[in-house]
C-alpha positions in Angstrom: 13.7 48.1 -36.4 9.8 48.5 -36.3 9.2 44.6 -36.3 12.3 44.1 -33.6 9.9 46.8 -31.6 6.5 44.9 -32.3 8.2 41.8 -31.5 9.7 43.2 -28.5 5.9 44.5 -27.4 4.4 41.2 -28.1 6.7 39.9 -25.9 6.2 41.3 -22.8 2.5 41.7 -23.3 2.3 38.1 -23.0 5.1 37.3 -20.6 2.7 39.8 -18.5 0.0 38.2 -19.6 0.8 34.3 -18.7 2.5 35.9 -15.1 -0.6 38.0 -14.5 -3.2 34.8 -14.7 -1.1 33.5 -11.2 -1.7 35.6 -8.0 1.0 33.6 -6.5 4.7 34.1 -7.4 7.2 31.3 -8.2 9.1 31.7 -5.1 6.0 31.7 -2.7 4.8 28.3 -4.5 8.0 27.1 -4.4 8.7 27.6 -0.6 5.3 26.5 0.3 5.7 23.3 -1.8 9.1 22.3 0.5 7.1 22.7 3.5 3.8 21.0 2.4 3.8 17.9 4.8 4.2 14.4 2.5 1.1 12.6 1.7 1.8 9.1 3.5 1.7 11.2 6.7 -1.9 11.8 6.7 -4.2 10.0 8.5 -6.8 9.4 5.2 -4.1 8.2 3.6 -4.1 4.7 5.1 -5.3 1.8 2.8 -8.9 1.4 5.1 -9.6 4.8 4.3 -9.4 4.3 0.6 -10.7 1.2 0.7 -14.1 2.6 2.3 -14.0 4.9 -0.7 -14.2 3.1 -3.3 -17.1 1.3 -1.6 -18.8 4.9 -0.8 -17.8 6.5 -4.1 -21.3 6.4 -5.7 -22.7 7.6 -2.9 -20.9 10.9 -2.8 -21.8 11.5 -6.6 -17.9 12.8 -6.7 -16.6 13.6 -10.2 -12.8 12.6 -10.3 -12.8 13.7 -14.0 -13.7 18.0 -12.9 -12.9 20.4 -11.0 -14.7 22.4 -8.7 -13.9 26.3 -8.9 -14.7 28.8 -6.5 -14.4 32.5 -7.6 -14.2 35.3 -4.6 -13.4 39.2 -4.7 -9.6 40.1 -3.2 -9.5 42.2 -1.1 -5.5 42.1 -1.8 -5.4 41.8 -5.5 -8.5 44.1 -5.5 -10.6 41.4 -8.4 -12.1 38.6 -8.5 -10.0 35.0 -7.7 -10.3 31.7 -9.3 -9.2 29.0 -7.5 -9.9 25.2 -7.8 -10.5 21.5 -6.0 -9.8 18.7 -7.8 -10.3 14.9 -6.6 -8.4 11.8 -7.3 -8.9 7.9 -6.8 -7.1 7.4 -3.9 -7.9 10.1 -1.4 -5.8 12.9 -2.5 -7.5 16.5 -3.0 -5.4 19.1 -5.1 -6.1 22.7 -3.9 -4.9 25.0 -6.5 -3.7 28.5 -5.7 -5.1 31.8 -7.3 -6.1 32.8 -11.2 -7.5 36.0 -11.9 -9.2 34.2 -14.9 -11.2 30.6 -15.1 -8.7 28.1 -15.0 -8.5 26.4 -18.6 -7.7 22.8 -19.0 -3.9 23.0 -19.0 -3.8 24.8 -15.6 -6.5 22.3 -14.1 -3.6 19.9 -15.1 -1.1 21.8 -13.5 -0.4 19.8 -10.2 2.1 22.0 -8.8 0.7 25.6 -7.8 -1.5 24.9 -5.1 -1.4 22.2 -2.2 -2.4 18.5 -1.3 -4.7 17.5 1.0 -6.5 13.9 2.1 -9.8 13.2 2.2 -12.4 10.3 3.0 -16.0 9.2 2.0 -18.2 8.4 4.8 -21.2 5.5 4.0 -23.9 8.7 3.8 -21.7 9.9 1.0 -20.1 12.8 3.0 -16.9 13.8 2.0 -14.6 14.7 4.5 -11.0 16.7 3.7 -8.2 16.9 6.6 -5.6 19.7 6.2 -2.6 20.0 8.4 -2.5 22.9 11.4 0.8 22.8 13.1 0.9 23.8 16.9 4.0 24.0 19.1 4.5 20.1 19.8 1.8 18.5 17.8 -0.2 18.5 13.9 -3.3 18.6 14.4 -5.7 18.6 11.5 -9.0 20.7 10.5 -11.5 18.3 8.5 -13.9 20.0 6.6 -17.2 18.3 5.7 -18.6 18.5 1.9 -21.2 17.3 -0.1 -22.2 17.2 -3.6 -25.4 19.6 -4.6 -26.6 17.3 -7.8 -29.2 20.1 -8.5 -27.1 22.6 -9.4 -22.9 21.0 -10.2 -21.7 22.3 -6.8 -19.8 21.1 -3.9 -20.5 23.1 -0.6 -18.3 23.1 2.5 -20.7 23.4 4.9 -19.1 23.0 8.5 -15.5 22.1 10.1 -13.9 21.1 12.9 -10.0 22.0 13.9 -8.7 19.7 17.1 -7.1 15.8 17.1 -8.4 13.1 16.8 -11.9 14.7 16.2 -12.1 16.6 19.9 -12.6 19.9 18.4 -15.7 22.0 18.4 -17.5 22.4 14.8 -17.9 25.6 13.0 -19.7 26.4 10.1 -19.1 26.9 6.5 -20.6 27.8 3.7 -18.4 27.7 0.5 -19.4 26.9 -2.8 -17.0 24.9 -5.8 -19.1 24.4 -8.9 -18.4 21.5 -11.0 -16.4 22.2 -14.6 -16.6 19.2 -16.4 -12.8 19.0 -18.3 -12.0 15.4 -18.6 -13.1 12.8 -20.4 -12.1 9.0 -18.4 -14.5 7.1 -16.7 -14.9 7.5 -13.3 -16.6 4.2 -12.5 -14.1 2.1 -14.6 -11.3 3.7 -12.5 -13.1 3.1 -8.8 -13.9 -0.5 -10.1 -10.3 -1.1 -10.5 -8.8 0.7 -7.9 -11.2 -1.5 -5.6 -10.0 -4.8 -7.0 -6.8 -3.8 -5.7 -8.2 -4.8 -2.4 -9.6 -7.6 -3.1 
């Protein structure tokens, strides 16, 4: 009866445990992940936009093999909240959802809870990210500008602009991702490849 009991404890400590490290339920990912608009219907998603980044990769010193974490207080959860950006070769941007702890590698794998977005690579090495904003008749799209800080592993939104095709007035930012090195593949192997594809 006593082990049944431990057992029984164990179990719900860490059923509490693995629910707790999400700030997002299962239901609020999953109905947010039905409406999230497909990725062929962005704009960056055309083949000149990804073909301009691979030229402009090595300019933006982008790390496809990290993530970039941001950590703020909550006001709603009352604690700190980890959330993540992480990059891929052909212009899609995963934006994870909340952890109340660092995200470890398997959740930095976990494409699921959190939201895709496009993004481009201007010739300076500017990165720019569109997210969707729905109005009444139209999409239009907020782009947020980044760049990479070499000097200390951190990508900084530093201004944005909401409006089609690029009309709107810019506002600015200032939020910092710092770099987490996780994975292991190289990035200019992958870029070199991806940009014979267009050859």
């Amino acid at each position: 009866m006593k082990s049944f009991l431990l057992l029984f404890i164990f179990y719900i400590m860490h059923s509490q445990f693995g629910y707790s490290q999400k700030t997002k339920s299962d239901e609020f990912v999953n109905q947010h992940n039905l409406n999230q608009k497909p990725k062929y219907k962005y704009p960056y998603s055309k083949k000149k936009h990804i073909r301009k980044n691979t030229r402009n990769w090595s300019k933006s010193n982008l790390d496809f093999h990290a993530i970039y974490i941001k950590k703020i207080f909550s006001s709603t959860h009352k604690d700190s909240v980890y959330s993540f950006i992480r990059f891929f070769p052909k212009g899609e941007v995963f934006y994870s959802y909340g952890y109340y702890h660092e995200p470890s590698v398997e959740e930095a794998n976990d494409l699921t809870y959190g939201r895709w977005k496009m993004y481009k690579i201007k010739k300076n090495g500017e990165i720019i990210i569109e997210t969707p904003a729905y109005g009444e008749l139209f999409v239009y799209w907020y782009h947020y500008f980044a760049k990479i800080n070499v000097n200390n592993n951190s990508l900084i939104i530093y201004k944005y602009r909401l409006g089609r095709f690029f009309s709107g007035a810019i506002r600015k930012k200032n939020i910092i991702y710092y770099r987490r090195k996780f994975f292991t593949d190289d990035d200019e192997s992958i870029m070199l490849n991806l940009n014979n594809t267009f050859q």
